[in-house]
C-alpha positions in Angstrom: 0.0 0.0 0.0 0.9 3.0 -1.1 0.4 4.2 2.7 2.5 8.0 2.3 -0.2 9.1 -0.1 -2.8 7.9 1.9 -4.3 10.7 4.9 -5.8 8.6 7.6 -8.7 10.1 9.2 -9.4 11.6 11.8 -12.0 10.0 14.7 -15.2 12.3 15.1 -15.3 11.5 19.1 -18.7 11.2 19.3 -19.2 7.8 20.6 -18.9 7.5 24.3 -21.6 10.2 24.5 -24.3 8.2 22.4 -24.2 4.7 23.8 -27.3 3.2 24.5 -27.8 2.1 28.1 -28.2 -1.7 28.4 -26.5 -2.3 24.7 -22.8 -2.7 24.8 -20.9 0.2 25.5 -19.4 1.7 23.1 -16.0 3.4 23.2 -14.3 6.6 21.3 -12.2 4.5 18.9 -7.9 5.7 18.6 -6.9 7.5 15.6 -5.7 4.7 13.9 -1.7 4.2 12.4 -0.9 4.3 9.0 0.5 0.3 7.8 -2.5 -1.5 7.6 -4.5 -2.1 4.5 -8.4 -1.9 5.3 -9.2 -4.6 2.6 -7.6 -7.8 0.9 -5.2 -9.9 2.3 -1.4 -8.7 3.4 1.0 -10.7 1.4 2.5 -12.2 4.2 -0.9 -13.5 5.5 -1.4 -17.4 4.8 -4.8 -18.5 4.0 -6.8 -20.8 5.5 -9.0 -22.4 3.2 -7.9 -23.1 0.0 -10.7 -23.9 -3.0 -8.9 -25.1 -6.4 -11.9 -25.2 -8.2 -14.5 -21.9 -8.7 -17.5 -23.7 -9.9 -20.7 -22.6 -8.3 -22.2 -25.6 -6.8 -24.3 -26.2 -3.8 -22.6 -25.1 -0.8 -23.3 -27.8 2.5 -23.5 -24.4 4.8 -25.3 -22.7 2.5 -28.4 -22.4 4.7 -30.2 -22.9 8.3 -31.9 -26.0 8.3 -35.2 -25.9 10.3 -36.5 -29.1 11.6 -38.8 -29.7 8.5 -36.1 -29.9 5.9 -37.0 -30.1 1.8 -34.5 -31.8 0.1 -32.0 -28.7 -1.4 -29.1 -27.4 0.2 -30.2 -24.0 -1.8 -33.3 -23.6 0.6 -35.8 -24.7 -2.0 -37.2 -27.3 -4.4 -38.5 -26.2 -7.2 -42.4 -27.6 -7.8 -43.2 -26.2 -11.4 -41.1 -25.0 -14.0 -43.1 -24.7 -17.0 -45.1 -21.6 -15.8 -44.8 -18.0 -15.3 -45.7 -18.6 -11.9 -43.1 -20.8 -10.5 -44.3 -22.3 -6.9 -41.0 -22.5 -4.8 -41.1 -24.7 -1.9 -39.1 -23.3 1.7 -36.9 -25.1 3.3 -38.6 -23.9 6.5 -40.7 -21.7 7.9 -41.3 -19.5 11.1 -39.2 -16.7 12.5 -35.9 -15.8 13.8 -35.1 -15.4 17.5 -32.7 -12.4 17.5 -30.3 -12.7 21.2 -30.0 -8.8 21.0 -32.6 -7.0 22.7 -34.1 -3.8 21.4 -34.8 0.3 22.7 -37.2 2.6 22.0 -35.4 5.8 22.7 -31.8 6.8 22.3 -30.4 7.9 25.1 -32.5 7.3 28.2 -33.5 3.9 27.7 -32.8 1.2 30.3 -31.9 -2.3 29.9 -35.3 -3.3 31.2 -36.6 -1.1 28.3 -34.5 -2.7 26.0 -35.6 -6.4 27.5 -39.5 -4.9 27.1 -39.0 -3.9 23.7 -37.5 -7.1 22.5 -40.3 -9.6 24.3 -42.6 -7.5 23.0 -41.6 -7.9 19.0 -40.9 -11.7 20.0 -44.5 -12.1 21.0 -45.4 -10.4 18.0 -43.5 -12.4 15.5 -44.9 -15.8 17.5 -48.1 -14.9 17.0 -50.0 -17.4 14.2 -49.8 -16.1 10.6 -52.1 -17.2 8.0 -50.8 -17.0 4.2 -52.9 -14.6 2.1 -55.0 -13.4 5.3 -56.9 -10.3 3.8 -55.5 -10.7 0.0 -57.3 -12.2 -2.6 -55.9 -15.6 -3.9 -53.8 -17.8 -2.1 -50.3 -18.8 -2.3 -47.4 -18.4 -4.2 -48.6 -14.5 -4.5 -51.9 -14.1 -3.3 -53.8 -13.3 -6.2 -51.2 -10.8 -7.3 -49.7 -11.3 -10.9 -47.3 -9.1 -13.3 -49.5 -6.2 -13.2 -49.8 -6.0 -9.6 -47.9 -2.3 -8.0 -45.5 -4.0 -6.1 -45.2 -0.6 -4.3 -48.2 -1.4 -2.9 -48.9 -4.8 -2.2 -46.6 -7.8 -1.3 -47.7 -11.6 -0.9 -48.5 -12.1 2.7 -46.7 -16.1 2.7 -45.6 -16.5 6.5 -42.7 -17.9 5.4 -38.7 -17.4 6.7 -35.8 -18.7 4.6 -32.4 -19.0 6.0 -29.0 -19.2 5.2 -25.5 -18.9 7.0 -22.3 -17.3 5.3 -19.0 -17.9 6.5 -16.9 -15.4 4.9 -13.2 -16.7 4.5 -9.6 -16.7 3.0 -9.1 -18.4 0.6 -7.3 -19.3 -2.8 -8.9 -20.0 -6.2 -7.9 -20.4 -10.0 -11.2 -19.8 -12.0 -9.3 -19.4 -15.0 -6.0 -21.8 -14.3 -4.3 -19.0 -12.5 -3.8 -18.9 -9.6 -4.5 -15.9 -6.6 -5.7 -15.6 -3.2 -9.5 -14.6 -2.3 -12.3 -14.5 -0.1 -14.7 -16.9 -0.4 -18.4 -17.5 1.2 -19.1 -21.1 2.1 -16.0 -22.6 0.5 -17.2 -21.0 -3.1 -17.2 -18.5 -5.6 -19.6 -17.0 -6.7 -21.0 -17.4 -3.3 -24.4 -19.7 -3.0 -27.5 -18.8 -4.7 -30.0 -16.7 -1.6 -33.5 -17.6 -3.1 -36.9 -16.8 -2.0 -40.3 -16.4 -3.3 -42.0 -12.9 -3.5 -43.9 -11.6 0.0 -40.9 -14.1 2.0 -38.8 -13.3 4.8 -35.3 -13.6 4.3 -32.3 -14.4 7.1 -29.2 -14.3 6.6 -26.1 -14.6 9.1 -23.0 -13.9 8.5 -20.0 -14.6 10.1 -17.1 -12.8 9.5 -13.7 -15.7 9.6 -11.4 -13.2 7.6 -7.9 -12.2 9.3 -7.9 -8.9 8.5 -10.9 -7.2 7.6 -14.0 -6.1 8.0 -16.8 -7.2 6.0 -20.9 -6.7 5.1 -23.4 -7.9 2.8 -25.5 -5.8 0.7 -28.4 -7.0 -1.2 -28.4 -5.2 -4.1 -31.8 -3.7 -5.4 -34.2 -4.7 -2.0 -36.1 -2.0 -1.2 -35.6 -2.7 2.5 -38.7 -1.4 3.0 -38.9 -0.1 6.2 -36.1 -2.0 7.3 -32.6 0.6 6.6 -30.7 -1.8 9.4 -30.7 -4.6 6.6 -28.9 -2.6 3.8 -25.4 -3.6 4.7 -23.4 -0.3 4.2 -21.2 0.1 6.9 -20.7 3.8 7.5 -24.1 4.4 6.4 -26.5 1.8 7.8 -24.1 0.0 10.6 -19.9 -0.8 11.5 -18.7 -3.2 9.8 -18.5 -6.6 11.4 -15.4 -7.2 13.0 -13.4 -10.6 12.3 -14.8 -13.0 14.4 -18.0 -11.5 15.1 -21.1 -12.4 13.5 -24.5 -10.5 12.0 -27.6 -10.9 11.2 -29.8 -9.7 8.0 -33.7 -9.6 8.1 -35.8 -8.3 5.4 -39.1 -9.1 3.9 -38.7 -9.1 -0.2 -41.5 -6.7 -1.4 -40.1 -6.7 -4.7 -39.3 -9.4 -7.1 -36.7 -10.3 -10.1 -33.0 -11.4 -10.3 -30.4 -9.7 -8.2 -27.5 -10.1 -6.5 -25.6 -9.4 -2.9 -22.2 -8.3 -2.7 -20.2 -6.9 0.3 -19.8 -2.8 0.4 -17.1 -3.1 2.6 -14.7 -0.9 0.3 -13.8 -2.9 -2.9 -14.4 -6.3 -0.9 -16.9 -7.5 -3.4 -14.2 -8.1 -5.8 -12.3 -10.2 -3.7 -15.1 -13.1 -4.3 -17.4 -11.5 -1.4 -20.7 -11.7 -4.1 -23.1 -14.1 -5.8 -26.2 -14.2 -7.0 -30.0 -13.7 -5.3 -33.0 -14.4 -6.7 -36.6 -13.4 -5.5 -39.2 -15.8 -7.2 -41.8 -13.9 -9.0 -44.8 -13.2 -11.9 -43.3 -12.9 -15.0 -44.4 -11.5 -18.2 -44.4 -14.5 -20.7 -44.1 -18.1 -19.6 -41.1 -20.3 -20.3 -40.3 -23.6 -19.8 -37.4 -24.1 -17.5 -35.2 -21.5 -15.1 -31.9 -22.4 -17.0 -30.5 -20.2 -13.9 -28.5 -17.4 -13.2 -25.4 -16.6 -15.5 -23.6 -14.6 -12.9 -20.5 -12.1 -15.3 -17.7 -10.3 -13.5 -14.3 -9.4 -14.8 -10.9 -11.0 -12.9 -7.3 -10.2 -12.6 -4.2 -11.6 -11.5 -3.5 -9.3 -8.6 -5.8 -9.2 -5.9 -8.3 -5.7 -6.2 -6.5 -4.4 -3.3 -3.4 -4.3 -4.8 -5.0 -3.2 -8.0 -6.6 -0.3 -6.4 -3.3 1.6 -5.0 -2.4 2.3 -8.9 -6.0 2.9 -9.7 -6.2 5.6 -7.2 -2.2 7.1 -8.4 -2.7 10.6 -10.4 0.8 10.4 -11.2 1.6 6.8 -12.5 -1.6 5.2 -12.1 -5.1 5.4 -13.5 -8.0 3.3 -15.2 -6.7 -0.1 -14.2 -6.5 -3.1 -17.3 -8.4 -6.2 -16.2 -7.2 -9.5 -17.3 -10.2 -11.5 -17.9 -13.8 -11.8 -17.4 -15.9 -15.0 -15.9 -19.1 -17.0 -16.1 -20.0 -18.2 -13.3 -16.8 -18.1 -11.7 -15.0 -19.4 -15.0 -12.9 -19.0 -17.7 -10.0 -19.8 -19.5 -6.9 -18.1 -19.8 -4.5 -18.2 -22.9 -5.1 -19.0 -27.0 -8.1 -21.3 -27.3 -6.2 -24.4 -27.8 -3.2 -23.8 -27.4 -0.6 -25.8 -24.9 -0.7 -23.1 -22.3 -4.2 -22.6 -22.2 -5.5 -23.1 -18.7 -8.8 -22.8 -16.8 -12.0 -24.3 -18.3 -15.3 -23.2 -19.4 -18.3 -22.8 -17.6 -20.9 -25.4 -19.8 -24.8 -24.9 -19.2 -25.5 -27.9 -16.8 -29.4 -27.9 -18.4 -29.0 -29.0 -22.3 -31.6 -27.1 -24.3 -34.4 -29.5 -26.0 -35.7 -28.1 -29.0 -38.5 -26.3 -29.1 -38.6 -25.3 -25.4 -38.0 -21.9 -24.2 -35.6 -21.5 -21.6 -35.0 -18.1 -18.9 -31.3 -17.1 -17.9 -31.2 -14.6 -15.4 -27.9 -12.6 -16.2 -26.1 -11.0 -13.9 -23.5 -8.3 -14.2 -21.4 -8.3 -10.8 -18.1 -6.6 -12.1 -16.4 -4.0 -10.7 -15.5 -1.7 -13.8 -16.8 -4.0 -17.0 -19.6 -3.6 -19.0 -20.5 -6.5 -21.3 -22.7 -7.5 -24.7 -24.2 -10.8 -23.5 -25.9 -12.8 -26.2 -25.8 -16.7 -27.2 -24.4 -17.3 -31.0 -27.2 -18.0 -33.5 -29.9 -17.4 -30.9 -33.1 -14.5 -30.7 -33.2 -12.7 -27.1 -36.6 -12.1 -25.5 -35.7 -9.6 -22.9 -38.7 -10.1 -20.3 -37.0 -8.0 -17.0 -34.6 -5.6 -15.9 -33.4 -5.6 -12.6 -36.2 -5.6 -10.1 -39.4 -4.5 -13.0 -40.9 -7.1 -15.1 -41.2 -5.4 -18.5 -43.4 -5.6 -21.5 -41.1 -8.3 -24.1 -39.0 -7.1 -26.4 -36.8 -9.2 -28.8 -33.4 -8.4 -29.7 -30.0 -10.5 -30.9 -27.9 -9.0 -27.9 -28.0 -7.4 -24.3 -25.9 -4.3 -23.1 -25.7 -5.2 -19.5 -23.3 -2.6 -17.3 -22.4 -2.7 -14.3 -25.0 -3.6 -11.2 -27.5 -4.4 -13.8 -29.6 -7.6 -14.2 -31.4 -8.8 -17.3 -34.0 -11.6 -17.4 -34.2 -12.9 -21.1 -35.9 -15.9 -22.7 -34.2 -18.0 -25.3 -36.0 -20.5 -27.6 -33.9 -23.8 -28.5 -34.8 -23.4 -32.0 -31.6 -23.7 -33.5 -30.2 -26.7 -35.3 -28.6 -29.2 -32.8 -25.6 -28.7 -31.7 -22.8 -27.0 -29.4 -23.1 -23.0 -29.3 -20.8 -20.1 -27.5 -22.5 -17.9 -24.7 -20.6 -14.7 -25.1 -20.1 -12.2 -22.4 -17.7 -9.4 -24.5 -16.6 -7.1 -22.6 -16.5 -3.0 -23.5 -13.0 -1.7 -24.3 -14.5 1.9 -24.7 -15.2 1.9 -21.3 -12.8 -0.1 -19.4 -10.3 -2.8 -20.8 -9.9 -6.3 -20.4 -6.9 -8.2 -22.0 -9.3 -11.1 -23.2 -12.2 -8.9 -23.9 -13.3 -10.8 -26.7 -12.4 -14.3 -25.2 -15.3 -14.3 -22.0 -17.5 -17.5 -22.9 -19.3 -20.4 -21.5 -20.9 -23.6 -23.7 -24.6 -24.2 -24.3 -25.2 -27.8 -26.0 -28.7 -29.0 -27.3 -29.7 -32.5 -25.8 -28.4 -35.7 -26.7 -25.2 -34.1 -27.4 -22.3 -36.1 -26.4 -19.7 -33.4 -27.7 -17.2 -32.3 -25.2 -15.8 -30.1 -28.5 -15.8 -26.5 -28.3 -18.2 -24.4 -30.2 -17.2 -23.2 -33.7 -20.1 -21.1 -33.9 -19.4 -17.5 -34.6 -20.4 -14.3 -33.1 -22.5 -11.4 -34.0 -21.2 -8.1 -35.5 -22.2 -5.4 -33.4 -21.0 -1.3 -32.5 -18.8 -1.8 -29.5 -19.9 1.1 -26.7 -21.1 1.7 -23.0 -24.5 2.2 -23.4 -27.9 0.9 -21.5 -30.4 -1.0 -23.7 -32.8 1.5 -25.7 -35.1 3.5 -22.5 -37.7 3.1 -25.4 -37.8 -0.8 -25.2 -37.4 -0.9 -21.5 -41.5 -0.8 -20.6 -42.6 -1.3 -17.5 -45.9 -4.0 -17.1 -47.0 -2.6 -14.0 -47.6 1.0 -15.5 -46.8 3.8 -13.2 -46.8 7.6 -13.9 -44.4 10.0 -12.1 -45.3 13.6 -11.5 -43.9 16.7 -11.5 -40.6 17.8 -8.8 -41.3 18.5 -5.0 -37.7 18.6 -4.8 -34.8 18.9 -6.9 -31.0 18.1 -6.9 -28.3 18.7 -9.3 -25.1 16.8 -8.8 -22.6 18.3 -11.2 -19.7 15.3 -11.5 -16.4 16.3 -11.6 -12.6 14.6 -11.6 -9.4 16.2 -9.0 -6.3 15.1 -7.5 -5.8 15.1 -3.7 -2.0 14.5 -2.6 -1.6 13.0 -6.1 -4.7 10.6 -5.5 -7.5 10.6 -7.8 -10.9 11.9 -5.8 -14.4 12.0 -7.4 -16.5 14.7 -6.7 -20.4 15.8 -6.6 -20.7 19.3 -6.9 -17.5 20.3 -5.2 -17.3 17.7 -2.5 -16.0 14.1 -2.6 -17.5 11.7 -0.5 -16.0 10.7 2.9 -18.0 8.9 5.6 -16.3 7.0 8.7 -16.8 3.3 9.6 -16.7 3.9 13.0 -19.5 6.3 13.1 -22.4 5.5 11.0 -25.1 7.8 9.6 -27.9 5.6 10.9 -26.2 4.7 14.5 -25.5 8.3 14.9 -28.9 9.2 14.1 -30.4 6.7 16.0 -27.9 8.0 19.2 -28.4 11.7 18.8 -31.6 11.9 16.1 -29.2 13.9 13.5 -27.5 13.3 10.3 -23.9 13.8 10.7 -22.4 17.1 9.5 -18.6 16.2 9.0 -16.9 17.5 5.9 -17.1 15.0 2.8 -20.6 13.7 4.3 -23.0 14.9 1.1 -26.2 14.4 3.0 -29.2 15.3 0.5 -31.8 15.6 3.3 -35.5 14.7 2.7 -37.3 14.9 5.3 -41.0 14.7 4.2 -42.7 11.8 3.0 -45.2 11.3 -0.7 -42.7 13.7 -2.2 -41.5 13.6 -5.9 -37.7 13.7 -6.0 -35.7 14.4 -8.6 -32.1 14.0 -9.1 -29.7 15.2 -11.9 -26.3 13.4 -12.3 -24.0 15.3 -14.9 -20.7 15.7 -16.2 -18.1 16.9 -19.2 -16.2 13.9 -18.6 -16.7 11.1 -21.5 -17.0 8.2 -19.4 -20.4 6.9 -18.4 -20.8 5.7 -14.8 -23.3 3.4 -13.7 -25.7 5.0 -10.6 -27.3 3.0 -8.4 -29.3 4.2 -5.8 -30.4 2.1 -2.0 -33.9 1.8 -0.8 -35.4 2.4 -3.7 -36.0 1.9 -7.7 -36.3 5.1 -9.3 -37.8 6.2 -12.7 -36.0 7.1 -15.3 -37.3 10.5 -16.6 -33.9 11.5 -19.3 -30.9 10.3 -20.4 -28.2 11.7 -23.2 -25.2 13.6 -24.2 -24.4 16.9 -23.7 -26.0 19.3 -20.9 -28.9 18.9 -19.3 -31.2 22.1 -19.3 -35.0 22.9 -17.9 -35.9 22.4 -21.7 -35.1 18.7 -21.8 -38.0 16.9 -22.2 -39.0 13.8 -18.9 -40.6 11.3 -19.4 -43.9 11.0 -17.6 -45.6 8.0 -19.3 -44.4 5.0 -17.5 -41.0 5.3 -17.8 -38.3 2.7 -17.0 -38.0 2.0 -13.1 -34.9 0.1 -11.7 -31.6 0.8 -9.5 -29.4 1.0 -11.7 -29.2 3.2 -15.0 -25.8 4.4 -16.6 -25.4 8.2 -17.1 -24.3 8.8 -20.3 -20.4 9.5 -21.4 -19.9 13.4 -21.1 -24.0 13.7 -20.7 -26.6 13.5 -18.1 -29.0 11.6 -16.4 -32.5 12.4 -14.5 -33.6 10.2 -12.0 -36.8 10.8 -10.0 -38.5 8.5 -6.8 -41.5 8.9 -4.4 -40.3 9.1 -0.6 -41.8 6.6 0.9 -38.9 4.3 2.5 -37.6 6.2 5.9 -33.9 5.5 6.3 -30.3 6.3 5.0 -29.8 5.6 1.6 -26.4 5.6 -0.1 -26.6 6.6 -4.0 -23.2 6.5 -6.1 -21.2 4.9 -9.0 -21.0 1.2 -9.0 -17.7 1.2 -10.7 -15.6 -0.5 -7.9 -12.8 2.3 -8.1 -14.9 5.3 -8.7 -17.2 4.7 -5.3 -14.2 4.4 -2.9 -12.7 7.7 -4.5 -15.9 9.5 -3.5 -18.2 9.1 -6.1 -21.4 8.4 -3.6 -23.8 10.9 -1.4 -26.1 9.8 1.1 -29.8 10.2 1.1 -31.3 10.9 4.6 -34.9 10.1 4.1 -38.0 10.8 6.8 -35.5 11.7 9.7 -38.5 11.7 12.5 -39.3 8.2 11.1 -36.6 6.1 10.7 -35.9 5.5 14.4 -39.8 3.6 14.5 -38.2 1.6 11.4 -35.3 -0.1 13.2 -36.0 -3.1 15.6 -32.6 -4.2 16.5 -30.7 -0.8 17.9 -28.4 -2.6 20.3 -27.8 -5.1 17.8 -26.1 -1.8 15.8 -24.5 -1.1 18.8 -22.9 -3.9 19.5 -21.9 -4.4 15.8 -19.8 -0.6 16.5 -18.6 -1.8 19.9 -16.9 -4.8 18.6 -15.8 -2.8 15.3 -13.6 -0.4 18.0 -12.3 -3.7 19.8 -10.5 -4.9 17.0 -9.5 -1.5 15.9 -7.6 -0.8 19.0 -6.3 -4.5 18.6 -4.8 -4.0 15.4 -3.0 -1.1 12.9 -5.9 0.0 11.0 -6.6 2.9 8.8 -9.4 3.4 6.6 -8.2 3.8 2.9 -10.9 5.0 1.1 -14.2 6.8 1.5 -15.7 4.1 3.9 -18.3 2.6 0.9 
């Protein structure tokens, strides 16, 4: 680490004033030294688990097994494939006994209170629940289908899935070379979280790293009414301290193909993602789930590493990946060649003609954008990200970063082996084997282990989303005019020879030790440190809009938490009041690219109390202050959160093991 470039920060001081009586105390943490990386592993640090192969199977550990098991070790068999309403089957049902107790008040409340609060919400979530009470229909969705608001309504199933991470070291080789990682459950991409649409999800995680800290994020839930779940330390909670343990609780009110990742600085990339899907209507019926094709891109040094030349102004810059994967492989070298090594990832489900099969893609890289598409084959794009959309048919998919695609495919082909391409975007960000990303699909009763010698399509290389025209939401909705408006001008500095991304004058900079929702929580306000970009909102039903903008040709990728927003404009150029927004059911989902050197108009409803972090999803950009935080309802958000000295806690131990080790935090704590 390039540590003599690098300021540390300074503590803000504030925490032995705000600790919550009968929750762990919590202590003022030491400014910390400057020789310890915040993420990856040192060199000198020997793993402890070691995984040869990348292949995404079924993880043992994967989930919580209830005492009425069924049968998968992915929490779910699947009943019916061949509809648009897929009936999933939970490995159990119930709800979770939390050991943490809970407060009503911030300062003043006393253990008893917090032992009150907690029986109280036990006795609640004991009580009997009946699927569907009050909602038409009965289960999977209770009489809701693709053209149900899901803003509005959400299955009532009184079910609970569960799973258990273990978050280790680890060392993989998904395309022959090899490199040390972290790994979830032994694997990467970690295990599959499914659930069906109205569920309640549980995860715990347990953090068995060395030397970091770590969270999970589940990219695209709402987290309706439930902020503590979002997984963003500095934002919504410390992160958890090695050998400590935490515990994620949400219900999924919205439906599609996602992701989770860690957001514990450029973690993700270390192998700390996979792939999430929440069971739902669809807008044309297929055949079989072929599954998720889960894309990131992959180098030979560890992202850590990676990052202290990505960051340099002077000698460093936009870093070149090596190589991109399929579902955690690839191969690496000239296709058959001596020194090729690595394999490809083959479609375990062979395609029978005439049936139509989905594939949920996923793009979980931290600067690549890709053209997905399968040689020879017509794509029926049916959903995007979290919004099931009216069907569209195209030959290829521009899929960027954060995004996810659901797309039919019809085996109407002639028999045979075909390439699934994932080419990445030089004129974004480059890969060395852009062109050389690619997994095999074979038709059934194909005994070929040959490769493919299909060829691929001709199309303009460029960073673009998929047409906004073709992007049509089922469920139509129709945003109104501005309640309030933001403009965040984009711009790109140096800071003691350190690239630093900034929105309108002011790069981003938040503190894992003191958390915008803790400290809100503690002392009911928003923090007010410089680099904290608070956009406050502190009404509810209002119409938001946001303008991201900027001169620089590069387009970024913006995703915003707790909420999908519309998307009113895109384009080149300068936004101006004379732009035209669309108002007639325009595209909805969390993550939209704004344009090279051009502009994009996001709006959203406030209707989700809580601290929301918007920025970049490139990997780089968000840890050189390409973020702001949204603090949304302030008077509401402490009725939201049930588990306050859990959150505590979670910061106490934090400070432990920062005054047990040489830590500094790097970058701009996201």
């Amino acid at each position: 680490m390039k540590t003599s470039n690098t300021r540390a920060r300074k503590n803000s001081g504030v925490h032995g004033a705000v600790m919550l009586k009968g929750c762990t105390k919590w202590r003022p943490t030491k400014t910390p030294a400057l020789d310890q990386p915040p993420f990856g592993t040192p060199k000198h640090t020997k793993s402890t688990k070691s995984a040869k192969s990348t292949k995404s199977t079924k993880a043992t550990k994967s989930t919580k097994v209830s005492s009425k098991p069924y049968a998968t070790a992915s929490g779910f068999t699947t009943v019916t494939t061949n509809s648009a309403l897929s009936t999933i089957t939970p490995i159990s049902s119930g709800t979770t006994k939390k050991s943490t107790a809970v407060s009503s008040s911030r300062a003043t409340a006393s253990a008893s209170t917090c032992a009150s609060e907690f029986n109280k919400r036990e006795e609640e979530e004991d009580d009997e629940c009946t699927p569907c009470e009050g909602q038409s229909g009965s289960l999977p969705y209770c009489g809701a289908d693709v053209n149900t608001d899901h803003y509005q309504f959400t299955p009532k199933t009184c079910r609970t899935v569960y799973y258990e991470f273990d978050i280790t070291n680890g060392t993989v080789a998904p395309d022959g070379f090899e490199r040390i990682a972290f790994l979830i459950n032994g694997q990467m991409p970690g295990p599959t979280i499914e659930a069906n649409w109205g569920d309640t999800v549980v995860l715990k995680v347990n953090n068995k790293l060395t030397v970091n800290g770590t969270s999970v994020h589940f990219h695209g839930i709402r987290q309706l009414n439930t902020v503590e779940n979002d997984g963003v330390p500095s934002i919504t909670q410390c992160p958890i301290a090695p050998g400590e343990s935490f515990t994620y609780k949400f219900v999924a009110t919205n439906y599609g193909t996602s992701w989770y990742h860690s957001h514990y600085a450029i973690q993700a990339w270390m192998g700390v993602f996979g792939p999430m899907v929440i069971h739902g209507p669809t807008s044309k019926e297929y055949d079989v789930d072929a599954g998720t094709i889960f894309l990131n891109d992959w180098s030979h040094e560890t992202v850590d590493s990676l990052y202290d030349a990505a960051q340099d102004s002077v000698n460093g810059g936009p870093r070149i990946m090596d190589n991109g994967l399929i579902n955690g492989m690839n191969t690496w070298g000239v296709q058959g060649s001596s020194n090729q090594t690595g394999q490809r990832f083959e479609l375990p489900t062979q395609l029978e003609p005439g049936k139509t099969y989905l594939f949920r893609i996923i793009n979980g890289a931290i600067q690549s954008s890709y053209k997905w598409y399968i040689d020879g084959h017509k794509l029926q794009v049916i959903g995007m990200d979290f919004t099931s959309i009216v069907p569209y048919e195209t030959d290829i998919i521009s899929i960027n970063i954060g995004q996810r695609y659901m797309v039919l495919v019809k085996a109407d082909q002639p028999a045979g082996d075909y390439w699934m391409r994932a080419d990445n975007q030089n004129a974004c960000d480059e890969t060395t084997q852009a062109d050389d990303i690619k997994a095999i699909v074979r038709y059934s009763g194909s005994d070929s282990k040959s490769v493919p010698t299909t060829t691929k399509y001709n199309y303009t290389g460029e960073c673009v989303d998929e047409p906004l025209s073709s992007l049509v939401p089922v469920a139509k909705l129709n945003p109104t005019s501005s309640d309030v408006e933001f403009v965040e001008d984009v711009t790109l500095s140096t800071v003691d020879n350190l690239f630093k991304w900034y929105l309108s004058g002011t790069t981003f900079m938040s503190h894992y030790e003191d958390p915008t929702l803790v400290r809100i929580l503690a002392n009911g306000t928003a923090p007010t440190y410089a680099g904290d970009l608070v956009l406050s909102l502190p009404e509810m039903g209002k119409w938001v809009y946001i303008i991201v903008e900027s001169a620089i040709p590069l387009p970024h990728p913006i995703h915003l938490h707790g909420h999908d927003f519309f998307i009113l404009a895109a384009g080149n150029g300068t936004y101006s009041k004379s732009t035209p927004l669309n108002f007639n059911n325009p595209p909805r989902r969390d993550t939209a690219i704004m344009p090279a050197a051009g502009f994009l108009v996001l709006g959203f409803l406030t209707d989700n109390p809580g601290t929301w972090l918007m920025h970049c999803h490139i990997g780089w950009h968000t840890s050189e202050g390409f973020a702001l935080q949204i603090v949304e309802g302030l008077d509401m958000i402490e009725g939201t959160v049930k588990d306050k000295c859990g959150l505590y806690d979670t910061c106490a131990k934090w400070d432990d093991w920062v005054e047990s080790v040489a830590f500094y935090q790097q970058d701009s704590g996201v």
